[in-house]
C-alpha positions as CSV (number, residue, x, y, z in Angstrom):
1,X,142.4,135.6,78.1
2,X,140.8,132.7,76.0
3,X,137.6,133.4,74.3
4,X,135.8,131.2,76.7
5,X,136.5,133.5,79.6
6,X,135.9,136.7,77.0
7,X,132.2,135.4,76.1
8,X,131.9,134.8,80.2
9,X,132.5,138.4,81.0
10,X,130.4,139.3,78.7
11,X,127.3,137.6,79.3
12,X,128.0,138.4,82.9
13,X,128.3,142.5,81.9
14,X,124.9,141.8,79.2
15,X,122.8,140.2,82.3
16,X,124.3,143.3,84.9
17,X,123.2,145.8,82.2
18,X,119.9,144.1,81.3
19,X,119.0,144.0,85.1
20,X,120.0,148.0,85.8
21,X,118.0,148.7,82.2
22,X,114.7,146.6,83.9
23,X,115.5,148.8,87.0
24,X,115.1,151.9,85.6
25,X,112.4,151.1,82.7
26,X,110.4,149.4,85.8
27,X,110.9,152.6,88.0
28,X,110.3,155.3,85.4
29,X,106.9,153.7,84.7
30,X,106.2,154.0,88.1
31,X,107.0,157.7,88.3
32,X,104.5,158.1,85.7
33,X,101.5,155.8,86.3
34,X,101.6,157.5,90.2
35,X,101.1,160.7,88.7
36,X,98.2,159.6,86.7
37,X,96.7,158.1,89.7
38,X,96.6,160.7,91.8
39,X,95.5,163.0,89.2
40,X,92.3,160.6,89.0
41,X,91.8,160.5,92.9
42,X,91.9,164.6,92.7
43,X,89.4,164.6,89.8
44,X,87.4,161.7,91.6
45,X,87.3,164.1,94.7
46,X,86.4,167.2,92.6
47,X,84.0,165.2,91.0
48,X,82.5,164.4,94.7
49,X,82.7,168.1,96.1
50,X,80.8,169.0,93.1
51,X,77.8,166.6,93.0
52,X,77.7,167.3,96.8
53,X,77.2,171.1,96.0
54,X,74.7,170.3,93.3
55,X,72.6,168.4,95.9
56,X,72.9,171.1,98.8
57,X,71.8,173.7,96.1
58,X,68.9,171.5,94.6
59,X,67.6,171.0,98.4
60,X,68.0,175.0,98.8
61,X,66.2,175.4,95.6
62,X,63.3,172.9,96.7
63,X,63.2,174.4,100.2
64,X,62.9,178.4,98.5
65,X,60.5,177.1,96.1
66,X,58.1,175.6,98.8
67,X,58.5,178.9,100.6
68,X,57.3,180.9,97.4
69,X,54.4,178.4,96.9
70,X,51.2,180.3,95.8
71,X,48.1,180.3,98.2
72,X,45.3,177.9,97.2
73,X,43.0,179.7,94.8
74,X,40.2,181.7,96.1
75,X,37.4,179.4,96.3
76,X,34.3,181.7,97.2
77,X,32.6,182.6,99.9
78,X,32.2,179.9,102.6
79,X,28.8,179.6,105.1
80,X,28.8,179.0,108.3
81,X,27.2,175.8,108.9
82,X,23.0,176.5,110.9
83,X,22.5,175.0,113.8
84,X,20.0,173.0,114.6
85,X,16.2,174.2,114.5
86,X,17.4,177.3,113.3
87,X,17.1,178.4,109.2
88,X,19.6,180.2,107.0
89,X,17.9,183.1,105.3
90,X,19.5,185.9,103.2
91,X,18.7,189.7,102.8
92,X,19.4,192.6,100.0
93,X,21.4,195.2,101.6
94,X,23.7,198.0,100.3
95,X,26.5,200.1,101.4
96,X,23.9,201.9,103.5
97,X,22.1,199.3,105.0
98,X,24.6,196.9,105.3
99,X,27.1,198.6,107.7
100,X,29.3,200.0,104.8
101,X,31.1,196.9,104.4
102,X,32.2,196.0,107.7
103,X,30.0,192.9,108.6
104,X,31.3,189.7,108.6
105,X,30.7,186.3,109.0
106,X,30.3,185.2,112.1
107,X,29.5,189.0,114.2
108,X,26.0,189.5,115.3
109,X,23.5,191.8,114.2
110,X,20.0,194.0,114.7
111,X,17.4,193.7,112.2
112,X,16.0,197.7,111.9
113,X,12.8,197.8,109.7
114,X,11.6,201.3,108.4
115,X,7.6,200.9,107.5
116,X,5.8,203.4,105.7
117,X,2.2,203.8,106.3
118,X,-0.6,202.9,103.3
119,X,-1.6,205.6,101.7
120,X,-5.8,204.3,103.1
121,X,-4.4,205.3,106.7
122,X,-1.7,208.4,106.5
123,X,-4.8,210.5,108.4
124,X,-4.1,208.4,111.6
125,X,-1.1,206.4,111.1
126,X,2.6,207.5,110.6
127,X,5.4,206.3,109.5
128,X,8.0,204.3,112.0
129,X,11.2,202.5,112.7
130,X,11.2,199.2,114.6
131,X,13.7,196.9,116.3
132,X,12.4,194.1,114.1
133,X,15.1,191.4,114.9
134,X,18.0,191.4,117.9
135,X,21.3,189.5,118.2
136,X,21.0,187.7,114.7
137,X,23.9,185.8,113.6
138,X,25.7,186.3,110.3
139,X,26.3,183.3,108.6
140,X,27.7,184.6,104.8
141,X,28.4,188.0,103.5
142,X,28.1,188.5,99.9
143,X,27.2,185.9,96.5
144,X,28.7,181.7,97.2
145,X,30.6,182.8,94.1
146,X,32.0,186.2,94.7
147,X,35.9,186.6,93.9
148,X,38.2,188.2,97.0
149,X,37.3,192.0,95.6
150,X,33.6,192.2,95.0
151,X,33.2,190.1,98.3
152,X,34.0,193.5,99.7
153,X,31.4,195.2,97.8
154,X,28.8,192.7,99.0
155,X,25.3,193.0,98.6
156,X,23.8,190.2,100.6
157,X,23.6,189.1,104.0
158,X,22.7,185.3,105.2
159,X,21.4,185.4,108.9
160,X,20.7,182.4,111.3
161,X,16.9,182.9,112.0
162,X,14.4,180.7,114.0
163,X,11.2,179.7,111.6
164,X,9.1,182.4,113.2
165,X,11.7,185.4,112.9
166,X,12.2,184.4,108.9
167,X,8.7,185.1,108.5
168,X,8.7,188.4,110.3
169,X,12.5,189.2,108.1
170,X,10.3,187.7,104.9
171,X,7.1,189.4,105.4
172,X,9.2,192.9,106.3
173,X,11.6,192.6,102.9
174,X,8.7,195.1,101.6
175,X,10.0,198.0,103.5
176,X,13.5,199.2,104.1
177,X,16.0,197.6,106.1
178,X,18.9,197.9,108.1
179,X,21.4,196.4,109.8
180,X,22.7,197.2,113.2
181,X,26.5,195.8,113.7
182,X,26.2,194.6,117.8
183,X,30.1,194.8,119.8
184,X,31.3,191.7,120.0
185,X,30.0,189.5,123.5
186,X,27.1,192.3,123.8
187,X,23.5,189.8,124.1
188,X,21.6,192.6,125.9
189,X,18.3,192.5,124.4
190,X,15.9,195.6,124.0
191,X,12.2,196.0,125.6
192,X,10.0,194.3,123.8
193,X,8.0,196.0,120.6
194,X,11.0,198.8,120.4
195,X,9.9,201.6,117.8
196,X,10.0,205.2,117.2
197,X,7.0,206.7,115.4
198,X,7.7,209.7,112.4
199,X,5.7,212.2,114.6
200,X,8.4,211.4,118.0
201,X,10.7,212.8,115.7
202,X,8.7,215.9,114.9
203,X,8.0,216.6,118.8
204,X,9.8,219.8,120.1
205,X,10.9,220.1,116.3
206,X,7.7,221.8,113.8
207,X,5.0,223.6,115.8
């Protein structure tokens, strides 16, 4: 074999072995770039799953926190608004007098006035109870600027009362009053000038 044929062989065998090396360089990169890929796509999907959580449990947190909102602060008492040709007045009462607490806004009540007699006219004059007012609407219990607690101590009444029966409530303020709490739907009205004299209560009783 001359050397033209050796150097032949040769470059044929170098190009043969060059080829197979660029095979398996080429193929071994491949193996380990696919690898890396689909490590990325896994991340990339973790990645997903976990800002997908983060939203679900930020719209859960949003939604509990708009359940555990706190009620509007206590503003006061509020009035019923007077009707028309009618006048809003208000009255002293206590515990006593004012049904212990268990009128509110919006019930009906009777006006009960307890008049003493002037010392000038005890000898033929005692002392009596009237129906002074029927079937007057509450309008506000208690101060405009009572908190929640001592509006259930409260200590004033606002009634709806025509001109006429604020001067009657305004001119009887002198004595002491009371406050009858009517049933709810009851309008039945009392005979006219309804009263008991001191003495009624004596009859049968002292001798």
């Amino acid at each position: 074999m001359n050397s033209k044929k050796i150097w032949l062989v040769a470059m044929v065998f170098g190009l043969i072995a060059a080829g197979m090396m660029y095979f398996l360089v080429t193929e071994n990169t491949n193996q380990t770039v696919e690898p890396a890929t689909t490590t990325t796509e896994e991340e990339k999907k973790d990645e997903e799953t976990e800002e997908d959580e983060a939203k679900t449990a930020k719209a859960s947190g949003d939604g509990e926190e708009s359940q555990t909102e706190e009620p509007d602060e206590f503003t006061g008492n509020e009035m019923i608004p007077v009707s028309e040709g009618n006048r809003a007045m208000t009255m002293e009462v206590t515990d006593v007098t004012g049904v212990a607490g268990f009128i509110e806004a919006g019930a009906f009540v009777d006006v009960v006035g307890v008049m003493t007699v002037p010392e000038d006219y005890r000898d033929t004059q005692h002392d009596s109870a009237t129906l002074l007012l029927e079937n007057v609407k509450v309008l506000a219990i208690g101060h405009a600027a009572d908190d929640e607690e001592t509006m259930k101590r409260y200590q004033m009444v606002t009634v709806e009362l025509s001109p006429k029966q604020g001067l009657a409530l305004g001119f009887a303020t002198r004595y002491e009053l009371y406050l009858m709490l009517r049933q709810e739907g009851d309008n039945k009205l009392a005979p006219k000038d309804t009263h008991i004299h001191e003495d009624d209560l004596h009859e049968g009783v002292f001798k």
